[in-house]
C-alpha positions in Angstrom: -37.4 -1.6 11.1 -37.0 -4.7 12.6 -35.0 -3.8 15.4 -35.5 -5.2 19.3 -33.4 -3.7 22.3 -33.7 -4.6 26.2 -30.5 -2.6 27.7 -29.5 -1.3 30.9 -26.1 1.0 30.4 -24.1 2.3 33.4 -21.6 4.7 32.2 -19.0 7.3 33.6 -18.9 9.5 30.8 -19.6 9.0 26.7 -20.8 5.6 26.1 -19.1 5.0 22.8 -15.7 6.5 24.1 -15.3 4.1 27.3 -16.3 1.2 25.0 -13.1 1.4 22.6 -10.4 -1.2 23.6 -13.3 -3.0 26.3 -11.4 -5.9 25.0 -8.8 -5.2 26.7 -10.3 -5.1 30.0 -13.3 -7.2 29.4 -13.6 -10.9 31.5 -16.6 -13.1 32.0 -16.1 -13.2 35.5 -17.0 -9.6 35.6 -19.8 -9.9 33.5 -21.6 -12.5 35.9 -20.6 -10.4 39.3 -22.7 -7.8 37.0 -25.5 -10.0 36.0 -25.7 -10.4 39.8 -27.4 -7.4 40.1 -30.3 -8.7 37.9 -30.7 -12.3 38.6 -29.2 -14.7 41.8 -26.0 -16.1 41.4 -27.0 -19.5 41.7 -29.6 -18.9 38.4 -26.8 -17.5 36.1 -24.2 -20.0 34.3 -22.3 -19.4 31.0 -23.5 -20.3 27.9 -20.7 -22.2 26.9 -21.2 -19.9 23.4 -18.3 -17.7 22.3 -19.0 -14.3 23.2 -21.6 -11.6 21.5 -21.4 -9.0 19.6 -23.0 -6.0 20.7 -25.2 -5.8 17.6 -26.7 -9.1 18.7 -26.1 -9.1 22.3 -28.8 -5.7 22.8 -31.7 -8.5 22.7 -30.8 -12.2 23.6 -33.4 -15.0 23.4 -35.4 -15.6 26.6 -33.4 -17.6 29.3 -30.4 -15.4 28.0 -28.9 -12.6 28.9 -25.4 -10.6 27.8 -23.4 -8.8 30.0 -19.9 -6.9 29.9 -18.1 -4.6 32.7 -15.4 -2.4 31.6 -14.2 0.9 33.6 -16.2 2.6 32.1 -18.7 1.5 30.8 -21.4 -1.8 32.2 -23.8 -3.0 29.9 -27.1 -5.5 30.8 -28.9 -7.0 28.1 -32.0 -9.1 29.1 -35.7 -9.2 28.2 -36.2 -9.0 31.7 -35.2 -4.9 31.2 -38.5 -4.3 29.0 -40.6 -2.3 31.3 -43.5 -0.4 30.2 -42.8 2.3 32.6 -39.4 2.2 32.8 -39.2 4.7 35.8 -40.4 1.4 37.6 -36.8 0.0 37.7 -36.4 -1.5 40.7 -34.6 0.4 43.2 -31.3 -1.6 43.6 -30.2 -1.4 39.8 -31.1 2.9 40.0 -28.9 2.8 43.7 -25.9 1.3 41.4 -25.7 3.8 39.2 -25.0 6.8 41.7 -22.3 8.4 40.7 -22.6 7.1 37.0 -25.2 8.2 34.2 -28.1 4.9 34.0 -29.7 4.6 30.2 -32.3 1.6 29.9 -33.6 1.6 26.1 -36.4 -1.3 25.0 -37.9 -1.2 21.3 -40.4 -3.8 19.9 -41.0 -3.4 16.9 -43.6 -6.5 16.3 -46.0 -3.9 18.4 -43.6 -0.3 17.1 -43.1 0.2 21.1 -40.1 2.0 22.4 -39.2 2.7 25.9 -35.8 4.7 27.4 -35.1 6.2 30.6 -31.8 8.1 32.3 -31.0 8.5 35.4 -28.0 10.7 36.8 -26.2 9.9 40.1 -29.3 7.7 40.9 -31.7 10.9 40.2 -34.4 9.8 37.2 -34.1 12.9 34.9 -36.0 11.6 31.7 -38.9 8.3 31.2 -40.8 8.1 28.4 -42.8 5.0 26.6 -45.4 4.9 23.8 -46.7 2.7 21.4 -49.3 3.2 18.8 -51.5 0.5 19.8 -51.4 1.5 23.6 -50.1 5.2 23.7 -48.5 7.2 26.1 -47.7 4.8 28.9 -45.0 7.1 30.7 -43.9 10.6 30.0 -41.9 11.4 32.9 -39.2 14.7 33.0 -38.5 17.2 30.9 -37.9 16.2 26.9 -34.2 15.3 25.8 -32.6 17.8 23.3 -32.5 15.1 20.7 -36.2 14.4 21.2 -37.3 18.1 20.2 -37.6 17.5 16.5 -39.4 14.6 16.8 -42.2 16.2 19.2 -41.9 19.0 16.5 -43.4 16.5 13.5 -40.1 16.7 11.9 -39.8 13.6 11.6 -43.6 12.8 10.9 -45.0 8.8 11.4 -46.8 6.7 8.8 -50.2 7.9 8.1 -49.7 11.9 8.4 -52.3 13.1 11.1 -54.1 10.1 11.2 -51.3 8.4 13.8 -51.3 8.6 17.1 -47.5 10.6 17.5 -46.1 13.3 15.5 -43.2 10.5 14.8 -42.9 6.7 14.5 -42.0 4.6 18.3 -39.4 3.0 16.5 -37.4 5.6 14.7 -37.2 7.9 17.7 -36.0 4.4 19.3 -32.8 4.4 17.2 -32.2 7.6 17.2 -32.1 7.6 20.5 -29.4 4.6 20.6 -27.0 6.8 18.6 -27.6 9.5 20.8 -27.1 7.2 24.1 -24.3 4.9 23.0 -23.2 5.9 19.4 -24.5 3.6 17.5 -27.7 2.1 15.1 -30.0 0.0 15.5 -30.3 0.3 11.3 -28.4 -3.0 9.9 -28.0 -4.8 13.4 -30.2 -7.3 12.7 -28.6 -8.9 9.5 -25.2 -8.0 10.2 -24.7 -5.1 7.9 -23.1 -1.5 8.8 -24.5 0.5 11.7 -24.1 4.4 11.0 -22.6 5.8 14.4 -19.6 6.7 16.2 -19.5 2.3 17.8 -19.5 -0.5 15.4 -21.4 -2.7 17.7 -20.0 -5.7 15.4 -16.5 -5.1 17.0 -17.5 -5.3 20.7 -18.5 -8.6 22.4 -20.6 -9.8 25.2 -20.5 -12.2 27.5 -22.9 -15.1 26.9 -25.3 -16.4 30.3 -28.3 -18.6 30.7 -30.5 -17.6 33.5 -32.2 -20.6 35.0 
């Protein structure tokens, strides 16, 4: 898997489901008033680019970042979102999200590390971030249903015993994308089909650079 992911998700309800028709509602200057919440105002500018899709958007180059703000649904993509402990957020993006449900999800998989968190109404409920090379680096709240399985070695890593989790980073890391926001990771990087409830080729980001 080759798949890379530096998202922050504010949602009012089922990811996927307040995402169909975000065309509709979708405009750039909503995106940057977003964006504001991560960096200045004065450091943010449009990329002159035409807009993302999703499947690219979830990691942008450095100096980049994607944004879109719909009614349901905001979405932050930068590399600045890759925390190893991701209950470190700072405070301001967490105080945002009350009232909503906050997802941040980060995968690497040059070093197989994956990193989520969720927070409801501001509250952190679930932080977890491993990596085989560095393991457990936060394992905060109780499990997530669709984690059981892979706690349970049903979904056992390269190497059989001899690895350091009962699963590989980077495959708990998508499922956990489908799970979030209904869609894979699986086929994002070349274009090809995600398996999911989104097709993240058919919704678009807005383009910044951060300088």
């Amino acid at each position: 898997m080759g798949v890379k992911t530096a998202m922050l998700v504010y949602a009012d309800g089922d990811v996927a489901t307040g995402l169909e028709g975000a065309a509709e509602f979708a405009d750039e200057a909503s995106a940057a008033e977003l964006l504001a919440l991560l960096w200045p105002p004065a450091r943010i500018r449009p990329d002159g680019e035409e807009p993302w899709d999703l499947g690219d958007a979830v990691f942008p180059p450095e100096g980049r970042a994607c944004a879109l703000s719909t009614p349901e649904v905001d979405i932050l993509c930068d590399q600045a979102l890759m925390l190893d402990r991701p209950s470190r957020l700072p405070a301001h993006l967490v105080d945002a999200s009350v009232g909503r449900t906050l997802y941040l999800h980060a995968m690497h998989s040059a070093v197989d590390w994956f990193a989520f968190a969720v927070w409801r109404d501001g509250t952190l409920v679930r932080s977890l971030s491993l990596s085989p090379d560095d393991g457990v680096l936060e394992n905060t709240g109780e499990r997530l249903a669709f984690e059981e399985p892979f706690w349970a070695g049903q979904h056992p890593g390269p190497g059989g015993d001899a690895y350091p989790f009962p699963f590989h980073p980077l495959v708990l890391g998508d499922h956990a994308l489908r799970e979030f926001f209904g869609f894979s990771g699986e086929g994002a990087d070349d274009g090809g089909p995600s398996a999911g409830r989104l097709d993240p080729w058919a919704v678009e980001l807005f383009g910044f650079q951060v300088v």
